[in-house]
N, C-alpha and C positions, 0 to 999 in steps of 0.2 A: 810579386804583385799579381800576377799570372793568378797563381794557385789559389792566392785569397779570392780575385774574382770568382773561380770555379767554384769554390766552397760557396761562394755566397748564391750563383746562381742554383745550387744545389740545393740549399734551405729554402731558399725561395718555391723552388717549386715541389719541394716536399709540405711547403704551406700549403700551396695550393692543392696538393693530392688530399690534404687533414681534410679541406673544406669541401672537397668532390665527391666524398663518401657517404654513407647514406647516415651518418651523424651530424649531417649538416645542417645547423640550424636555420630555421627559415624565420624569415622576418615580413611579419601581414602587411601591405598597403594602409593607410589610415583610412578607415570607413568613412564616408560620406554624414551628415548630418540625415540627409533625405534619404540613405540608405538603411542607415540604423532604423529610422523611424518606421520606414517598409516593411523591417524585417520584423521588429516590436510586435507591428497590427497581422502578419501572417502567424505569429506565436500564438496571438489571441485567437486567432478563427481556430486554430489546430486543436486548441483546448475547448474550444465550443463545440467542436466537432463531435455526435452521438451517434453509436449504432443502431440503425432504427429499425433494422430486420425484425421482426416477428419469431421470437421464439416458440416453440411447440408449446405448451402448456402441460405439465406433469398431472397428474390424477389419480385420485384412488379414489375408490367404489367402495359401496356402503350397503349389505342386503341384512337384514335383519328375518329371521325366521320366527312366524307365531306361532308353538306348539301345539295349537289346538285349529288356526283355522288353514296354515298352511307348511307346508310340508319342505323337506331340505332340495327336495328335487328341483321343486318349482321355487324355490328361491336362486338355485344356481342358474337354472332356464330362464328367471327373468333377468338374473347381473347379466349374461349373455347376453341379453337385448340391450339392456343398460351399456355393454361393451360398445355394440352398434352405435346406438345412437351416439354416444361420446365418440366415438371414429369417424363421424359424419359430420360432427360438430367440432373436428381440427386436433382433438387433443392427444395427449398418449397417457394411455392406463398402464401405471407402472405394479398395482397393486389391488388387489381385493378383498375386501374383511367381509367376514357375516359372523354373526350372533345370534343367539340363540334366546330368543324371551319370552317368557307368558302372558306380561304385560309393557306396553310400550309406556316409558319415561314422560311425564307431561314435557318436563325441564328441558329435558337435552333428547330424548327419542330411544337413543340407547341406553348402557349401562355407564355409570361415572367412571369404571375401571376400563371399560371398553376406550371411553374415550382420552382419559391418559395416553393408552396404548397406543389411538391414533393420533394421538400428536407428538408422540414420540417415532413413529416412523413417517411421519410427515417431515421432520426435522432430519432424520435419517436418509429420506430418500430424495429431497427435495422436492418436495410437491408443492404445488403453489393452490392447487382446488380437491374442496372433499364432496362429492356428488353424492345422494344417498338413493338408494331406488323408490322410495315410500315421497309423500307430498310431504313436508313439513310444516308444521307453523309457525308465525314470525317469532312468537317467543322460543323455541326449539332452535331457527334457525340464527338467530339474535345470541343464544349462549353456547349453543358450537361452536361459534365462530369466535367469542371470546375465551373458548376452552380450548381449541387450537391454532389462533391464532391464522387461519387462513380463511379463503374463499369458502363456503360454504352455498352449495345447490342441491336442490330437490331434482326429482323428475320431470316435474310440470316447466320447471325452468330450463330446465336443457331442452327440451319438446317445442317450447315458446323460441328458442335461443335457434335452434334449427326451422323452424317455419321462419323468422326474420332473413334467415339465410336466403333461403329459397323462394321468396316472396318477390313475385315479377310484375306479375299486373296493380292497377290500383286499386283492385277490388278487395284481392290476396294480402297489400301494404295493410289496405284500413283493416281487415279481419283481424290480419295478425296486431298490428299498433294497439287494437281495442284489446282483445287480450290479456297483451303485456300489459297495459295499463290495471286492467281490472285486477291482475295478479301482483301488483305494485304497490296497489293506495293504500293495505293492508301494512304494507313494509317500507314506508317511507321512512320510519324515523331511525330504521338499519340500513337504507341504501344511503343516507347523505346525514355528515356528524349537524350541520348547521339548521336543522328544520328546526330543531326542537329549543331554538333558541331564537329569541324578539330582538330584532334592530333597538337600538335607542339614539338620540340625539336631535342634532335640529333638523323639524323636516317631518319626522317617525313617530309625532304622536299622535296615536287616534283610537280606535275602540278597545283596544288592548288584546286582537288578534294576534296572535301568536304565530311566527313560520311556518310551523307547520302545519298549522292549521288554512293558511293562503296556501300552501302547496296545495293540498289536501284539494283545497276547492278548485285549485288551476286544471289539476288531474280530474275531478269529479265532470267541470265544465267540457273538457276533452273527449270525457265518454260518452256525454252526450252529443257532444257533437258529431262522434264518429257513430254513434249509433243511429242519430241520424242521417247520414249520407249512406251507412247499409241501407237504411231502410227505401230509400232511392235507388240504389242500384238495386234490393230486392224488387220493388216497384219495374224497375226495366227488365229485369230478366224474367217476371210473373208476365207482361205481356209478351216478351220474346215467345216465351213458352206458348200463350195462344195461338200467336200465328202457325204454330206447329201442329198444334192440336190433331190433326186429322192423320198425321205419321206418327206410327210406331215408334217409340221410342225405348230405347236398348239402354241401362246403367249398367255400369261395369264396377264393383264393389268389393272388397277382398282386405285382407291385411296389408299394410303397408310391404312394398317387395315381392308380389308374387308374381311378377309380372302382367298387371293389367295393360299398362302404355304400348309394352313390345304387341300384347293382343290386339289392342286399338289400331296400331298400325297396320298390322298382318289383316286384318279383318277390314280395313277403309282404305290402304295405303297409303296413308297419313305418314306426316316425318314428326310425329308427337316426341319429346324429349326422351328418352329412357339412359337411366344412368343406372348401376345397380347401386342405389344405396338409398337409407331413409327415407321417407317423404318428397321423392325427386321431382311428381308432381304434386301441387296446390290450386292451382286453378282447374276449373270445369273447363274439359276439354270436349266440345260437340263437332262431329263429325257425321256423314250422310255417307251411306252406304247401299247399295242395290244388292240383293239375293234375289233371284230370279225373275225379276224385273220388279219386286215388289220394295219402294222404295222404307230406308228404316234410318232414324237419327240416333249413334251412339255415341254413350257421353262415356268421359274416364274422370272420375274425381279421387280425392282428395285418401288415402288408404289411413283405415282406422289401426290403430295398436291399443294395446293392453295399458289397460290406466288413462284411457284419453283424456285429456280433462274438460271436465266437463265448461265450462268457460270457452272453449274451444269449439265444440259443439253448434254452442249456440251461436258464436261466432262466424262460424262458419256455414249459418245457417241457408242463406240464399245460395251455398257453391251445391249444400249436401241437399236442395230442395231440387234439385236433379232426381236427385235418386226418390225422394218422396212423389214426385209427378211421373214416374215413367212408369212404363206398359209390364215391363218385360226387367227384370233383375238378371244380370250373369253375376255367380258369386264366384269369383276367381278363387284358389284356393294352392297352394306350393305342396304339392302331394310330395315334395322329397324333404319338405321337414320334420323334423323328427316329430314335433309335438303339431301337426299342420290342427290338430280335432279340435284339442284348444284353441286356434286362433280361428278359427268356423266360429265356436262360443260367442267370441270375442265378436267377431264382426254380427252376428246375429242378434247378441246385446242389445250393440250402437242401432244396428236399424229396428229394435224395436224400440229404443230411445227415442227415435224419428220417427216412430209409427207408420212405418214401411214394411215389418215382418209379414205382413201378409198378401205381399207383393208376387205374382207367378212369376219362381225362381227357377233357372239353370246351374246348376253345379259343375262350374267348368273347373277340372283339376289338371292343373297347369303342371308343366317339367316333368312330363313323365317318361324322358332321355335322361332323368338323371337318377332313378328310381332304380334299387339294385335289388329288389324283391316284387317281381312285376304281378305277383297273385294279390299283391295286398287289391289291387285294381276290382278281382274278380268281389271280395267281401263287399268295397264301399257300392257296389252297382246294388246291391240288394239294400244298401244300408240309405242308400242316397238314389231314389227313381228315377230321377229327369237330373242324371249327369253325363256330362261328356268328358272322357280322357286325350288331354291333347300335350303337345310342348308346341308355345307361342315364336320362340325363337328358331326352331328347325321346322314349323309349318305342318307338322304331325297331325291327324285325322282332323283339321280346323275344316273342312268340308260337310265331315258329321256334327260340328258344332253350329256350322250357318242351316245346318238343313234343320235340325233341333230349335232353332231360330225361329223359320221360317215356319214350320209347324206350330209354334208355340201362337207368334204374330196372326198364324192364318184363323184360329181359336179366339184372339181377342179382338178380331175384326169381323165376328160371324155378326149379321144381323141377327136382331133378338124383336121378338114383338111383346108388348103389356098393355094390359089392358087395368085403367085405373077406375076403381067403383068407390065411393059417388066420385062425380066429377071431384078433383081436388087440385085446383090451379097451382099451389105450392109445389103440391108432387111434380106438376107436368114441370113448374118452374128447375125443378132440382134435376129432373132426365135433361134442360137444356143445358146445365150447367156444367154437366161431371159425362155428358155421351154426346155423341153425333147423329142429329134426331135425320131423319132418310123423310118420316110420314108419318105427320101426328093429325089426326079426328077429332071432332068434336062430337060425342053422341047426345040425346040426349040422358040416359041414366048413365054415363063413361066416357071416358077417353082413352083413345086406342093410341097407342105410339109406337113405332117399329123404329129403328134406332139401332147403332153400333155402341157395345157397353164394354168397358172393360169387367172380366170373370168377378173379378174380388169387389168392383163398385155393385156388380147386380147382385150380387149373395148379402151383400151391406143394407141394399135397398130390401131387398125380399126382408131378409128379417127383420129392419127398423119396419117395415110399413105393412106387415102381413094381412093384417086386416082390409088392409083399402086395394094393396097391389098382385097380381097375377101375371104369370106368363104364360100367352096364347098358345 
């Protein structure tokens, strides 16, 4: 009887070793009603759940070469810049094509085999945008992009796309907003599939305008309106300007990036933004400085680049009327670029676009700490008469640049005396207008007026009015 008990407590607890091993099956609790349900609506949020990061945007670049009017050099020197700005504007260039053509494509801009090509390594490399350096047209831009099936951008678009960036003040929003719009109205019926299609039902009948044609006009109403409230802040900063009238006034003008802001500061000691990259400012930046006790206002605007477009321009008309009203021009210039002469061109273009090229100018050549052939200096002095060689960021001869200044300032504030034959009140009208009259006469066969003139308004006058006007 003994032995059977043993045996049996021995089974017994050989059961329970089976159940104590990690074979042991486990058996759940019964879930709740209210628990399942909990769990259900946390399934659902998980699967609503998106990752909303911001991915880089992939890119490939577009330069096309015209055999006759421009050269392989300068097509690689402008995708360069094209590099820039797309690095300015967030994205990554994975890839650069150029092509070689005598004639540009109405259809598509490039060649049909060209553009196979790039949408077959669009598809290859993942690229989500094709930039091209040239402007295109909406029908150009309309069948690239149903030839490769991706984003397609111009220049002028990525240029617009980076000014919305950097756009602070409300002066800066509306220039840029009008812009983009005006570069829009064109391409409505490629940015959005529904313009080009008419509501119908109850409710929607009326003159048989068509969407896109109410967009068209929503956008139209838009420009005017924003062209109207430039033309109010123009109005506020034409008499800002007056009250100035009687100081010197310094623009600072140059390619985009040569460092005009770091000068601005170094030269007012102002905390103006400087970032090294594109377009970093946009607003008219006025700042008051003293050179030896003589007091001067200098402005930093908005730096031109190759291709500006022109919509821009004019948009940007009231920031770049800085530079049209002032005394005294410094043209900043990056002397450690390679190609710096071209971008002089380029900015001498734009202000005579603005009708400022006859502005008394300073040739300030900026970075010259980073310049690894320091004679190139000795040629531009003979090439360029009234420059100074400085670097803005290590503070380099900027003393021979204010005294260059102040020489220049002390020339456009020489009293000047004229004598106007016959009396001719419009004349005398036009010395109040455009100079600072000191002592104006009445004789009787003349009028004599001594006055402070700027050089370029008296050489303007002498010749429109040779006949009637003299300097005493």
């Amino acid at each position: 009887m003994t032995e059977d008990n043993d045996t049996y407590e021995e089974e017994f607890e050989d059961d329970e070793n089976e159940f104590a091993d990690d074979d042991e099956p486990y058996f759940e609790p019964p879930i709740e009603p209210e628990e399942e349900e909990e769990e259900k609506k946390y399934v659902k949020l998980a699967d609503r759940i998106h990752d909303t990061a911001r991915k880089t945007e992939r890119v490939i670049l577009v330069g096309v070469t015209r055999q006759k009017s421009q050269m392989r050099y300068e097509t690689d020197e402008h995708l360069d810049e094209l590099e820039l700005l797309t690095e300015t504007a967030g994205a990554e260039i994975v890839e650069k094509v150029l092509q070689n053509r005598s004639t540009i494509s109405v259809t598509t801009f490039i060649g049909k085999g060209k553009a196979e090509y790039l949408a077959e390594r669009c598809e290859a490399l993942d690229v989500q945008t094709v930039i091209f350096d040239d402007d295109l047209t909406p029908v150009q831009q309309r069948n690239l992009e149903r030839a490769l099936n991706r984003k397609v951008l111009d220049r002028t678009a990525l240029i617009l796309d980076i000014f919305a960036m950097h756009a602070r003040s409300n002066a800066a929003k509306t220039q840029v907003e009008l812009a983009q719009l005006q570069y829009m109205l064109p391409r409505l019926t490629r940015m959005w599939t529904h313009l080009s299609k008419q509501y119908g039902g109850i409710g929607t009948k009326g003159p048989g305008e068509t969407q896109i044609e109410t967009d068209r006009r929503i956008v139209r109403d838009r420009i005017a309106h924003l062209k109207e409230k430039l033309d109010r802040i123009d109005r506020q900063r034409a008499t800002q300007r007056k009250g100035r009238k009687d100081i010197t006034r310094v623009s600072l003008v140059g390619y985009t990036n040569v460092g005009k802001s770091t000068l601005l500061n170094m030269l007012t000691g102002s905390d103006v933004l400087v970032e090294d990259m594109l377009f970093a400012t946009l607003d008219s930046t006025v700042r008051s400085v003293e050179i030896e006790g003589r007091a001067l206002l200098m402005s930093d605007t908005v730096g031109f680049i190759r291709k500006l477009p022109t919509r821009l321009i004019a948009s940007f008309k009231s920031t770049l009327d800085e530079v049209v009203e002032s005394d005294i021009i410094l043209h900043v210039v990056d002397i450690s670029h390679p190609y710096f002469k071209d971008q002089i061109e380029v900015v001498r273009d734009t202000l005579k676009e603005l009708h400022a090229d006859d502005k008394p100018t300073i040739m300030v050549f900026n970075k010259i700490d980073r310049l690894e052939n320091p004679g190139t200096m000795a040629g531009l002095r003979g090439e360029y008469p009234y420059s100074v060689f400085i670097s803005a960021a290590r503070g380099m001869n900027i003393g021979e640049l204010s005294a260059a200044i102040l020489l220049m300032a002390e020339e456009q504030h020489r009293e000047k005396e004229f004598e106007i034959r016959p009396p001719d009140f419009s004349l005398s009208a036009e010395f109040h207008r455009v100079a600072r009259i000191v002592e104006e006469k009445y004789e009787e066969d003349h009028i004599r007026i001594r006055c402070i003139i700027p050089p370029d308004v008296e050489q303007r006058l002498l010749k429109v009015h040779a006949d009637r006007l003299r300097v005493v």
